[in-house]
C-alpha positions as CSV (number, residue, x, y, z in Angstrom):
1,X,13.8,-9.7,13.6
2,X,12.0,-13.2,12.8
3,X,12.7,-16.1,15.3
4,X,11.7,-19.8,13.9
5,X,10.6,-21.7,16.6
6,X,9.5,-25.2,14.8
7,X,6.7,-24.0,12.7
8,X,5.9,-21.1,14.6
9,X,8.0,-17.9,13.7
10,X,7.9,-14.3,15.9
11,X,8.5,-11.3,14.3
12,X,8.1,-7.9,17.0
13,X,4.4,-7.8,17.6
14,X,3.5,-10.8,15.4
15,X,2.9,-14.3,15.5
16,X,2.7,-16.0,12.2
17,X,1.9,-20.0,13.0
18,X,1.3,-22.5,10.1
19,X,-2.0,-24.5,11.1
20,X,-2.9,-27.7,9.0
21,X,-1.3,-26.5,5.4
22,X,-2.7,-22.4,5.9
23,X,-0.5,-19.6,7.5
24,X,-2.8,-17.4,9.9
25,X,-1.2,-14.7,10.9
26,X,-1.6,-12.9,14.3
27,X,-1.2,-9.9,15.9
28,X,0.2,-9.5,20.0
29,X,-2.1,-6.6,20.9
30,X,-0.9,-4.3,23.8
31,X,-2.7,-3.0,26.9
32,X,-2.4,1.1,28.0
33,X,-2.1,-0.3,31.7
34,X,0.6,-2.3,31.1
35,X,-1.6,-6.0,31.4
36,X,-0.8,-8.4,29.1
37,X,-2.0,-8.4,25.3
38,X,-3.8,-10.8,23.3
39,X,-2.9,-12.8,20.1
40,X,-5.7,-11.9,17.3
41,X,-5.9,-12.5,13.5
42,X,-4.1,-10.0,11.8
43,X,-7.4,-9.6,9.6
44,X,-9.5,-9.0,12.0
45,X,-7.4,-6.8,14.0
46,X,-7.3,-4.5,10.5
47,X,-10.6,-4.3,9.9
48,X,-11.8,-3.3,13.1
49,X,-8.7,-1.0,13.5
50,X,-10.0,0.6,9.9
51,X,-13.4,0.8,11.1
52,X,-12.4,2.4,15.0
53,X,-10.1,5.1,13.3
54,X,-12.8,6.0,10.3
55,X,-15.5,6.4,13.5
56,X,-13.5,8.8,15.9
57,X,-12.3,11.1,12.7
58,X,-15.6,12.3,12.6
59,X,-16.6,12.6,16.1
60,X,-15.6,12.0,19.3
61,X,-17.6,9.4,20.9
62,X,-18.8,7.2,24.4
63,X,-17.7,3.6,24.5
64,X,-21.8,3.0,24.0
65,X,-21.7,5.1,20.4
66,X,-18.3,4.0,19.4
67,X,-19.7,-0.3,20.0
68,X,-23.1,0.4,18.7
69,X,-21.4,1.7,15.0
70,X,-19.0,-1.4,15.6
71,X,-22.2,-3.8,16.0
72,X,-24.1,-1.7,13.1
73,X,-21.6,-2.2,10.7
74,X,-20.3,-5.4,11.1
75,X,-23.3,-7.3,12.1
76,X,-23.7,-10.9,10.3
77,X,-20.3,-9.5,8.4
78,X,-17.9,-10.6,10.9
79,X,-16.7,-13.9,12.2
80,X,-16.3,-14.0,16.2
81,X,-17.6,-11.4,19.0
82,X,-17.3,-7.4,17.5
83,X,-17.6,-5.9,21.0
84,X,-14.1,-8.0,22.0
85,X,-12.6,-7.8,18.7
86,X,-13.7,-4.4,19.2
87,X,-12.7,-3.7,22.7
88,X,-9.2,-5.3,22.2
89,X,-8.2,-3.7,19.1
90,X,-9.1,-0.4,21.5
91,X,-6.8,-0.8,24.0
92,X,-4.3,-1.4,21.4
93,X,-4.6,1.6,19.6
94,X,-4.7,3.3,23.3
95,X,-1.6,1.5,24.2
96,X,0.0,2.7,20.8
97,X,-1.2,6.4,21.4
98,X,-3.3,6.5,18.5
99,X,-6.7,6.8,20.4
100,X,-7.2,8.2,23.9
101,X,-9.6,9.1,26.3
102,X,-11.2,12.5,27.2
103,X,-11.7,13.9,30.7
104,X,-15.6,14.8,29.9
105,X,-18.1,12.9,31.5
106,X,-19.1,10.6,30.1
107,X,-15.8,9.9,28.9
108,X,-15.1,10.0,25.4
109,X,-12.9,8.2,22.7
110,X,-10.8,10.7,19.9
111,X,-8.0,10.5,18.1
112,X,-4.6,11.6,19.9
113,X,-3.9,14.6,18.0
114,X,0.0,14.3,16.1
């Protein structure tokens, strides 16, 4: 469903708002607790979904490993701060049950097997 709200239209989990002649569409992120999301660039929320997903199919890894391969990779690539892009697009895919955490310590990141 797609509500038009002036120039602002709402579609379930997405915000697409016309700014100045360009359409930038969003993204309403979720939170695994239950806090409220955030409203990121639907581009940026890909790539660094892409990028989380590729890292934890080949390991399992600490918040420091999983951020330092985010920083690595996207360093003087990426418009705005990787490590809240980063963190954000995390909790997402938490809240979404695509990624959870281990009881080890440290605690670890993996994919949520199907």
């Amino acid at each position: 469903m797609l509500v038009r709200f002036s120039d602002i239209y709402i579609g379930e989990n997405m915000t697409i708002k016309k700014e100045e002649g360009m359409t930038a569409e969003k993204i309403l992120t979720k939170h695994p607790l239950g806090k409220s999301g955030r409203n990121i660039d639907r581009k940026k929320y890909d790539t660094l979904k892409k990028a989380i997903l590729s890292a934890l199919r080949k390991n399992d890894l600490t918040h420091t490993e999983l951020f330092s391969r985010l920083n690595k990779s996207f360093k003087g690539k990426f418009s705005g701060n990787i490590s809240w892009y980063g963190e954000t697009v995390k909790l997402d895919l938490e809240a979404k049950k695509i990624v959870e955490r281990t009881a080890s310590k440290p605690q670890k990141y993996r994919l949520k097997p199907n």
